[in-house]
C-alpha positions in Angstrom: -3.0 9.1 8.3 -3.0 12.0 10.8 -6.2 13.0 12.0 -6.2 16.9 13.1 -9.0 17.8 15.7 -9.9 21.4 14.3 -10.8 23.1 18.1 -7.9 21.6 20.1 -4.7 22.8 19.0 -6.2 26.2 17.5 -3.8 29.0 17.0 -4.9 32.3 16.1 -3.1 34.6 13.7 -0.4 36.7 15.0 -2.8 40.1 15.1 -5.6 38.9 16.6 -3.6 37.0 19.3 -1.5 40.5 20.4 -5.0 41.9 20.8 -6.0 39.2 23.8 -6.5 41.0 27.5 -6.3 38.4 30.2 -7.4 40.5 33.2 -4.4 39.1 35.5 -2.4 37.8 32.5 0.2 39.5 33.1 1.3 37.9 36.5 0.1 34.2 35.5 2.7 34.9 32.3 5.5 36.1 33.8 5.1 33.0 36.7 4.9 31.0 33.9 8.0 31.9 31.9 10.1 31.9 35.5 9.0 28.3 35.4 10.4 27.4 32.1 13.4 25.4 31.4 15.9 26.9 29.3 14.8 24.4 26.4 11.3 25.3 26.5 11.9 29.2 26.3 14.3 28.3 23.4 11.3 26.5 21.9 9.2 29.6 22.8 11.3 32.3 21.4 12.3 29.9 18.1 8.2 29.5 17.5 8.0 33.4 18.6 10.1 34.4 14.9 8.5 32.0 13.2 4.7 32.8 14.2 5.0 37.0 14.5 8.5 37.7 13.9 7.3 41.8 14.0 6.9 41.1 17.8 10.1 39.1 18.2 12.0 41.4 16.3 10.1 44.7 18.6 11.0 42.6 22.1 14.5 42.1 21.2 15.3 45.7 20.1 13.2 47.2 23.5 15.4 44.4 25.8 18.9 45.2 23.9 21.5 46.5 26.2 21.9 50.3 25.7 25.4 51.4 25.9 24.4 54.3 28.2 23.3 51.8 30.7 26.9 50.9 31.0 28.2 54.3 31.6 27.5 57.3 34.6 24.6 60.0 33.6 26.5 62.9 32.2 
């Protein structure tokens, strides 16, 4: 029999986890995705569209390759 400890592994719902501020977040996240291992950020992006697939789905439409980035302005 498993025994789950209700306050260690606690994951909030997708809305009210988009609405965390982390004054300094932002560099402490992005050090800690350059230190990731190409399994773990599979893991990450694979628990990503399962957990708020909304966001997923809104990351990998804003980080698509645009064809006009491949071409001169004009």
């Amino acid at each position: 029999m498993t025994t789950i400890i209700s306050d260690r592994w606690y994951i909030p719902p997708a809305f009210d986890a988009a609405a965390v501020l982390d004054p300094g977040g932002r560099e402490k996240r992005l050090a800690w995705i350059a230190e990731l291992d190409e399994e773990r950020k599979t893991d990450c992006l694979y628990f990503l569209a399962g957990y708020a697939p909304g966001v997923l789905d809104a990351v990998l439409a804003a980080t698509e390759l645009c064809l006009d980035d491949l071409l001169p302005p004009g």
